[in-house]
C-alpha positions in Angstrom: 99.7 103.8 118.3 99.1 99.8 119.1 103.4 98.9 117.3 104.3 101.5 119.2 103.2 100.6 122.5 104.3 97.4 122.1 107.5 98.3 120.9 107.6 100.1 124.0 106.5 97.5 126.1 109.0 95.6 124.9 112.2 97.9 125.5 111.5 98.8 129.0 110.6 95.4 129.9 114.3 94.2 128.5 115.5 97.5 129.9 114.0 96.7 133.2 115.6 93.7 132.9 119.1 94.9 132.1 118.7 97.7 135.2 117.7 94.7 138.0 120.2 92.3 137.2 122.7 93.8 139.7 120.6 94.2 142.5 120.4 92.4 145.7 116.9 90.8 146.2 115.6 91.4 149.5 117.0 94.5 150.8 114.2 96.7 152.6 114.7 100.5 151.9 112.9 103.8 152.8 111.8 106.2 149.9 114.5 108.4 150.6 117.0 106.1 150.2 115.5 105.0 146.5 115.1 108.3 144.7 119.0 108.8 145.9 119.6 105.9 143.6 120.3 105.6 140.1 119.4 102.0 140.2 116.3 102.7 141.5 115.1 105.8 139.8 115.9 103.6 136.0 113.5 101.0 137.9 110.9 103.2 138.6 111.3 105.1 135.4 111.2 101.7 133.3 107.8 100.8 135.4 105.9 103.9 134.4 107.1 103.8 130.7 106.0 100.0 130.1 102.9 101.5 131.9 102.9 104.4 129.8 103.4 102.5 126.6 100.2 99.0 127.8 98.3 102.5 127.6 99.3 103.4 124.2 98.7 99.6 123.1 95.2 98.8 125.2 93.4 102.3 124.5 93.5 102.6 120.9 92.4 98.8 120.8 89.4 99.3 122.9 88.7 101.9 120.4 88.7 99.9 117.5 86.8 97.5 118.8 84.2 100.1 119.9 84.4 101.7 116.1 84.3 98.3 114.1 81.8 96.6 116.0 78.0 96.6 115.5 75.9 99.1 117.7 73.6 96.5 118.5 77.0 93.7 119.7 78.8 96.6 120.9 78.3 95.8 124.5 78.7 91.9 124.2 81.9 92.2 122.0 83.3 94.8 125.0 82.1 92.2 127.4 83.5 89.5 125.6 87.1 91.3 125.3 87.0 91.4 129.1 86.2 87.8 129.9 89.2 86.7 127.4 91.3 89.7 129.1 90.8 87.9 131.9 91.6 84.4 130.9 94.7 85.5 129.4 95.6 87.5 133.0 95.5 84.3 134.5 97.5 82.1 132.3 99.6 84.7 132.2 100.0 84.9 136.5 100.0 80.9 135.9 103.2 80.8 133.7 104.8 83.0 135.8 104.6 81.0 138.6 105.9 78.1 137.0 108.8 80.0 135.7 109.1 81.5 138.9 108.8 78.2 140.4 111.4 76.8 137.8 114.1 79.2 139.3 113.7 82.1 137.3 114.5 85.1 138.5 112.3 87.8 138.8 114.8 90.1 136.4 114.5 86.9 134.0 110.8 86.8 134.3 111.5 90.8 132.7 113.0 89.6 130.0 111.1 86.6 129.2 107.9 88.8 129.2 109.7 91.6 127.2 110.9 88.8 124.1 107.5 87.3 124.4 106.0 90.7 124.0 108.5 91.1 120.9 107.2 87.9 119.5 103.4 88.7 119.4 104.1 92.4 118.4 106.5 90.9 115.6 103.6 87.9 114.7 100.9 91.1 114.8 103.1 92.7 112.3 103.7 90.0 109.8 100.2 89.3 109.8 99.1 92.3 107.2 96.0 93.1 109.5 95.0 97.3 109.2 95.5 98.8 112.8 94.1 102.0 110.8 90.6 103.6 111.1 87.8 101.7 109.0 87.1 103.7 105.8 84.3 105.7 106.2 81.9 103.2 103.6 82.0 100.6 105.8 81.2 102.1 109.0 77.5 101.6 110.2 76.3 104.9 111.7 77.1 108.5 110.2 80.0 110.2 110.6 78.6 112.5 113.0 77.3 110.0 115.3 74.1 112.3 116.3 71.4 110.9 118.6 68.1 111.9 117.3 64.3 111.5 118.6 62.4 109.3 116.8 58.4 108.8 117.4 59.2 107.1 120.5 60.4 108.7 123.7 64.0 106.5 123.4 67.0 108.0 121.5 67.8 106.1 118.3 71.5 106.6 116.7 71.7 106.8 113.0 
């Protein structure tokens, strides 16, 4: 699912693009007035769909980090994963600004985050790296995942 969110990502950000180059920034309108417009239902609709499509790419990701890490880093690597989500939120808002700030457009901001998106997805794909489930003999708890009592009154996973 993680190529195909980002392929996804990356055609309705171009499409978004492509459906705001036309429009007047600026112009105040009531909800009526937008779901009456195609310009503005293919807006709305390319909004939910990269939406849709960062879910397809973040979810399964969180779950292979969750699978493939160690039980006993599990919660560090998650924490970890956060922080840098973080960092990268904010050089991201940063670079926008400047581009912003540069006299991009907001529609060419779209598009500059849809080819970048293109580029990583295309770098992710070039680099060989499994997206797949890890083979079962390399996993380090059972395949049933079962919480069992040991002699102690705390849970222990095996």
């Amino acid at each position: 699912l993680v190529p195909f969110g980002s392929i996804g990502m990356t055609v309705f950000a171009v499409d978004l693009w492509l459906a705001c180059r036309g429009l007047a920034p600026g112009t105040i309108r009531g909800t009526e007035t937008l779901l009456r417009e195609w310009e503005t239902i293919r807006i709305l609709a390319d909004l939910f769909l990269v939406s849709l499509f960062a879910g397809f790419y973040s979810v399964p990701l969180y779950a292979l980090i969750q699978s493939r890490g160690e039980p006993a880093h599990r919660a560090r690597i998650i924490a970890a994963n956060n922080i840098l989500n973080a960092v990268f939120m904010i050089v991201a808002s940063a670079a926008a600004i400047a581009l912003l700030r540069a006299g991009l457009t907001l529609p060419q901001l779209f598009l500059v985050v849809g080819l970048m998106n293109a580029a990583v997805a295309a770098s992710a794909a070039g680099s060989g790296h499994e997206w797949g489930p890890v083979p079962a003999s390399s996993r380090s708890i059972t395949d049933s995942g079962s919480c069992t009592r040991t002699g102690t009154s705390s849970p222990s996973f095996h």
